[in-house]
One Martini backbone bead per residue (centre of mass of N, CA, C, O) as a GRO file, in nm:
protein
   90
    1UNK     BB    1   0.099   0.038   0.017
    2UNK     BB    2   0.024   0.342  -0.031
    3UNK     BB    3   0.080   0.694   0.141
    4UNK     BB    4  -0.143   0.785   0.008
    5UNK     BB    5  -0.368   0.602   0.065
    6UNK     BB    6  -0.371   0.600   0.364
    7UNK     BB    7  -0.355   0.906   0.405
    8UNK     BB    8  -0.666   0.895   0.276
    9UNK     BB    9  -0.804   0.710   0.462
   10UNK     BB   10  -0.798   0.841   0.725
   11UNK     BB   11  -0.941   1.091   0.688
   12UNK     BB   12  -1.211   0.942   0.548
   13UNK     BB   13  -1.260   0.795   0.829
   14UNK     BB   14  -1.267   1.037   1.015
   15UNK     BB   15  -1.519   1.198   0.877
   16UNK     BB   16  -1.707   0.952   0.909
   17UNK     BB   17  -1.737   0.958   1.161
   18UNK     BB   18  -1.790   1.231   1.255
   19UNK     BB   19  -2.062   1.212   1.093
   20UNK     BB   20  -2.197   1.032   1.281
   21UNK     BB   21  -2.198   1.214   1.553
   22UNK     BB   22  -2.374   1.416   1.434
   23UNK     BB   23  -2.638   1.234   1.381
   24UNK     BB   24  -2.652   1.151   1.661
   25UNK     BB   25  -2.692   1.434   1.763
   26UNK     BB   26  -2.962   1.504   1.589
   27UNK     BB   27  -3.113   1.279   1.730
   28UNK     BB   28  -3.106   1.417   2.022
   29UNK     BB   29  -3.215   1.643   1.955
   30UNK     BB   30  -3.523   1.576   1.894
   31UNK     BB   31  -3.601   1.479   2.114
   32UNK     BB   32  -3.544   1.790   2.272
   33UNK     BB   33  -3.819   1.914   2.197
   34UNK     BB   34  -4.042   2.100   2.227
   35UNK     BB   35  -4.361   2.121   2.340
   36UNK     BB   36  -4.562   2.054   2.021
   37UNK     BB   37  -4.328   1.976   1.838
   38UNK     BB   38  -4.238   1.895   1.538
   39UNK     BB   39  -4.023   1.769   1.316
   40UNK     BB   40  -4.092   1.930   1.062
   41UNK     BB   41  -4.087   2.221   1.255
   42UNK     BB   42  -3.788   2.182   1.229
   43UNK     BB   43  -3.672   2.118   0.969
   44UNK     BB   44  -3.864   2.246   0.719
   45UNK     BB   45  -3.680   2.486   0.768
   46UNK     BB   46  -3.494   2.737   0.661
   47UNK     BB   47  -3.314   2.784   0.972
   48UNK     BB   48  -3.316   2.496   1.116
   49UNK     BB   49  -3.318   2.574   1.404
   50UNK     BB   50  -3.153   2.742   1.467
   51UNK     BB   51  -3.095   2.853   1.810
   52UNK     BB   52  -3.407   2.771   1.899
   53UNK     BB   53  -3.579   2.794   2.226
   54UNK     BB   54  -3.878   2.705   2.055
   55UNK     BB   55  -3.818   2.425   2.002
   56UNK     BB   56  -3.544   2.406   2.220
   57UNK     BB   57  -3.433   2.324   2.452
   58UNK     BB   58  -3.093   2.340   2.590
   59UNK     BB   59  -3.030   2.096   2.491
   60UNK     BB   60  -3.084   2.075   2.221
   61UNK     BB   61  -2.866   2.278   2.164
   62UNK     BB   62  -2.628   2.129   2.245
   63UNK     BB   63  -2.642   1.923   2.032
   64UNK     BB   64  -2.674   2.108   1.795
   65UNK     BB   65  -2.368   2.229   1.819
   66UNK     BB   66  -2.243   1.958   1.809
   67UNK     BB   67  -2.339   1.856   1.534
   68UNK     BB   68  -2.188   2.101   1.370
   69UNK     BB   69  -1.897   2.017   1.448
   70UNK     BB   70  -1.896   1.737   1.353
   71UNK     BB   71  -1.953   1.840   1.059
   72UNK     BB   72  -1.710   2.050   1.002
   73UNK     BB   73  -1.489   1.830   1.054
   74UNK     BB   74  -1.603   1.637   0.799
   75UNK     BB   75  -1.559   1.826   0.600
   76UNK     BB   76  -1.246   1.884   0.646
   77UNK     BB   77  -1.140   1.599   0.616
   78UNK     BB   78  -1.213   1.547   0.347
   79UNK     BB   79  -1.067   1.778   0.199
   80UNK     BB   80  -0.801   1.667   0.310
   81UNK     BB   81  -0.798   1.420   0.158
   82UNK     BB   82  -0.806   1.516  -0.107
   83UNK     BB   83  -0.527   1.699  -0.073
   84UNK     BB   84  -0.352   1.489  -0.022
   85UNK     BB   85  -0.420   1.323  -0.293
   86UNK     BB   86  -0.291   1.531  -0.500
   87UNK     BB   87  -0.027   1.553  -0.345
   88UNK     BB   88   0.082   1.239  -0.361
   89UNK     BB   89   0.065   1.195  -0.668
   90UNK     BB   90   0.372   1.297  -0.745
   0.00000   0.00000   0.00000
């Protein structure tokens, strides 16, 4: 195997985990919703419900917040993987 390989298999197994995290984190974000909100009313708002005390918990945002992070973690990885491999390719 080469160095290439490994070293871009890595960070998109490691991205791969973090989106993992953050679906996880925003399952139990869901969990979390006022009373009487419903999945529609938060999912398929124009702002995801980012933020907002009025759909979710405390407890619900800071899954939010987590889950945000695990995603931007996720998608830096990949891209990363991505520069890795045209950098290792010459």
């Amino acid at each position: 195997m080469t160095a290439q390989l490994v070293i871009t298999c890595i960070l998109a197994a490691a991205g791969a985990a973090s989106a993992a995290l953050a679906i996880r984190c925003e399952r139990h974000m869901q969990r979390h919703r006022q009373p009487g909100v419903g999945y529609a009313a938060v999912t398929f708002r124009r702002d995801g419900g980012w933020r907002r005390a009025d759909l979710f918990t405390p407890e619900g945002l800071r899954y939010q917040r987590q889950a945000s992070r695990f995603g931007v973690t996720a998608a830096a990885l990949w891209l990363l993987s991505l520069v890795a491999w045209a950098a290792l390719a010459a």
